[in-house]
C-alpha positions as CSV (number, residue, x, y, z in Angstrom):
1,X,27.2,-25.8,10.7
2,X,24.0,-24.0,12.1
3,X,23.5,-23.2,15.8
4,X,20.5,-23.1,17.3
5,X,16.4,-24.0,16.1
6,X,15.5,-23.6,12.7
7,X,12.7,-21.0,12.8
8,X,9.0,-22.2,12.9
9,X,10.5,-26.3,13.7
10,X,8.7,-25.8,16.6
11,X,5.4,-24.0,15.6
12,X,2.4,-25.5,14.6
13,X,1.0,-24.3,11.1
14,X,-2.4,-22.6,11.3
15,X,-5.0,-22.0,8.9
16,X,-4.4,-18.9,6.4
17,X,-7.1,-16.2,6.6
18,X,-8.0,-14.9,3.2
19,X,-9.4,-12.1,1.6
20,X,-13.1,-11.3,2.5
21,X,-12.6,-11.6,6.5
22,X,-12.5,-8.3,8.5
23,X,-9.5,-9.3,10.4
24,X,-7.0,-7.9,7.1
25,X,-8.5,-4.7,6.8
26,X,-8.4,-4.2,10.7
27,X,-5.5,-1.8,12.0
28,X,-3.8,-4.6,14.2
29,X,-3.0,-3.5,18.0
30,X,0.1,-3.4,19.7
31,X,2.1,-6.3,21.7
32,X,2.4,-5.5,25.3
33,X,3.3,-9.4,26.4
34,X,6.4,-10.1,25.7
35,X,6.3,-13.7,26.9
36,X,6.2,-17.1,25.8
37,X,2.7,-16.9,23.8
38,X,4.6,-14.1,21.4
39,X,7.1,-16.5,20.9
40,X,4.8,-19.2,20.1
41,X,3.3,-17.0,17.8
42,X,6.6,-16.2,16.3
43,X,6.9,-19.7,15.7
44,X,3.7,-20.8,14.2
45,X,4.2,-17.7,11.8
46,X,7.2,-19.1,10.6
47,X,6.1,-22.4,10.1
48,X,2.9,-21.3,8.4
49,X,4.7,-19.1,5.8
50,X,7.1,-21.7,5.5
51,X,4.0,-24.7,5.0
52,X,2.5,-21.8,2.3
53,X,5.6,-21.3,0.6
54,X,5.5,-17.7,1.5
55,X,8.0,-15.0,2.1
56,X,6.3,-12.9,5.0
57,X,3.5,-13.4,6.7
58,X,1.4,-11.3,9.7
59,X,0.0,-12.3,12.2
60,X,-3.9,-11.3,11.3
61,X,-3.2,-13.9,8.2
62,X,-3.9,-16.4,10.9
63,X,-6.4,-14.6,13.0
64,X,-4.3,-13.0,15.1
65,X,-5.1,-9.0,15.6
66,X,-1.4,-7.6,16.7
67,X,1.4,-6.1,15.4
68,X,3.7,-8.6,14.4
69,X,5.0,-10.4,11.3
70,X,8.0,-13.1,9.9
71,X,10.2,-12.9,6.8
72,X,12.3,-15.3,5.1
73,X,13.0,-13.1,1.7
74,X,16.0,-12.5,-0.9
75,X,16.7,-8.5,-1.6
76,X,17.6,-7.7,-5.5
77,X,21.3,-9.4,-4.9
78,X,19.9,-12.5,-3.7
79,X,21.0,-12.1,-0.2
80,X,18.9,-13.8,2.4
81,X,16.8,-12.1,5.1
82,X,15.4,-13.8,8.0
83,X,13.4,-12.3,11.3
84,X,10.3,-11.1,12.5
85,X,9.5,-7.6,14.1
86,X,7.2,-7.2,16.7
87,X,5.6,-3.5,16.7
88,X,6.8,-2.7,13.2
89,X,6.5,0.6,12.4
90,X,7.5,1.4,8.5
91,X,9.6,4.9,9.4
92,X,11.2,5.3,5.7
93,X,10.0,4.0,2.1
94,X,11.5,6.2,-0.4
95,X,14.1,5.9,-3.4
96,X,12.3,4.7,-6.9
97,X,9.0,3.5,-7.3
98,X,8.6,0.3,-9.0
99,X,6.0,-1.7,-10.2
100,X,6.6,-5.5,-9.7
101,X,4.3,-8.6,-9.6
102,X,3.2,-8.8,-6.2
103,X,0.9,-11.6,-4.3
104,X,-0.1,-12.6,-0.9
105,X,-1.0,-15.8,1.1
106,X,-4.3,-14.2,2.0
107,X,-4.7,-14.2,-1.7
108,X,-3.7,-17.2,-3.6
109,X,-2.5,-17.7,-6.4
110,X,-3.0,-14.2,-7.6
111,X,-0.2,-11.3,-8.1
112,X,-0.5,-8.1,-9.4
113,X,1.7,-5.3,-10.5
114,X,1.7,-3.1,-7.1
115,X,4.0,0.2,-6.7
116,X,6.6,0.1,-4.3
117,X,9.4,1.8,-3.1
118,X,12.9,0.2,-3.2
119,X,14.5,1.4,0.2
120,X,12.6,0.9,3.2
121,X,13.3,0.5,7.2
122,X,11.0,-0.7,9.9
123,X,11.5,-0.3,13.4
124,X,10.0,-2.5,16.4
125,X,11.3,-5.3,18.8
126,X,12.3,-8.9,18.8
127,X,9.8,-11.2,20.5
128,X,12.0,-10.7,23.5
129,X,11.9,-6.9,23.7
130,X,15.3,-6.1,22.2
131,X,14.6,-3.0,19.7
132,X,15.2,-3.8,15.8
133,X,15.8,-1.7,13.2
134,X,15.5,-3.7,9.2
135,X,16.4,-2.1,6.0
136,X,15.5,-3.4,2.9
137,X,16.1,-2.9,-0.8
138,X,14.5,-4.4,-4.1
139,X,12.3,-7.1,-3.4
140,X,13.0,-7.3,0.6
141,X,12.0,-3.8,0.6
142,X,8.8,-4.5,-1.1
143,X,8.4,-7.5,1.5
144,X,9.1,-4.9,4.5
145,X,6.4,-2.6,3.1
146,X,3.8,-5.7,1.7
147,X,3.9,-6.8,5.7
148,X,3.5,-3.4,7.0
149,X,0.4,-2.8,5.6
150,X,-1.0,-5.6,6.6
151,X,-0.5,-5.1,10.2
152,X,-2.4,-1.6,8.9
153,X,-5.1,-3.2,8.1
154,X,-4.1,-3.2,4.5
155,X,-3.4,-5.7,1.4
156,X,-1.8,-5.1,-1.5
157,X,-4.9,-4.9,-3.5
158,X,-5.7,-1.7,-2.2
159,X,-2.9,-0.4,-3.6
160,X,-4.0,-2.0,-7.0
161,X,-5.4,1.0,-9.5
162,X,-7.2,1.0,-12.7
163,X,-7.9,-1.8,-15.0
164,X,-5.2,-4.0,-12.8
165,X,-7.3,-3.7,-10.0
166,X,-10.4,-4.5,-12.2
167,X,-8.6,-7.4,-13.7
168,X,-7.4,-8.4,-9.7
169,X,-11.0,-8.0,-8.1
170,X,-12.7,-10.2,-11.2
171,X,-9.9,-13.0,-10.4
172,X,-10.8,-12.6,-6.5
173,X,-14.5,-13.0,-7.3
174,X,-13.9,-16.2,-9.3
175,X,-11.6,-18.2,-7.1
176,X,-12.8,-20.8,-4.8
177,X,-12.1,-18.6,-1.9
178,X,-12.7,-15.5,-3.2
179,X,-15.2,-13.6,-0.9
180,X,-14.3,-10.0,-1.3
């Protein structure tokens, strides 16, 4: 038996903000209010990703310009992470670098293959200021590091080289919502 809410059952689910608007490639700020509007973000973040059928999500995916992001994602094993980090600071990525299919809300329906590492930790806080400290592998590393950039002001296309990211940006420029 569970105890306690179901993340996001009590957020509302806002509107994704795609590729093309300023917001994702603006550096996010920091939290400084840890009160109940964080935790209402929290929520809506959660119930978004969850509406979108996503894995992670940041808060400047719905307009929101701070630090903070949700995850509901599998590592390699199959084992299931759930959270969100307020403040997240990426402190180690290392191991191997692979290249899997990766793809974003921000961006849908398209995936690319995107280098990642397949170790990382972030540090930050919980919505109520207790410190965190996450470690990833395999694919929940990739979502540690996927969400970190975006608070960064980063998606993963810009991590996209060559002919992928040729064959990426064309795919961008025909979608319906494409405006990069």
């Amino acid at each position: 038996m569970r105890h306690g809410s179901i993340p996001g059952a009590h957020g509302r689910v806002r509107p994704l903000t795609l590729l093309g608007d300023p917001i994702l490639h603006t550096p996010c700020t920091e939290v400084t209010d840890f009160g109940p509007e964080l935790a209402r973000l929290v929520e809506d973040l959660f119930a978004t990703m969850y509406a979108a059928q996503g894995v992670g999500l940041a808060a400047n995916q719905v307009g929101e310009g701070v630090r903070v992001f949700v995850y509901d994602c599998p590592d390699d094993d199959d084992v299931r992470h759930l959270g969100h980090v307020v403040n997240p600071h990426l402190v180690e990525a290392d191991g191997v670098v692979v290249r899997g299919p990766e793809g974003c809300l921000s961006l849908p329906g398209l995936e690319a293959g995107t280098e990642r590492y397949d170790h990382a930790v972030v540090e930050g806080f919980t919505a109520t200021g207790e410190r965190v400290r996450v470690h990833g592998t395999g694919f929940f590393a990739r979502c540690l590091q996927h969400e970190c950039d975006h608070v960064e002001g980063r998606v993963f296309a810009d991590r996209v080289t060559g002919w992928r990211r040729w064959w990426l940006m064309r795919r961008v420029a025909r979608a319906p919502w494409g405006r990069a």
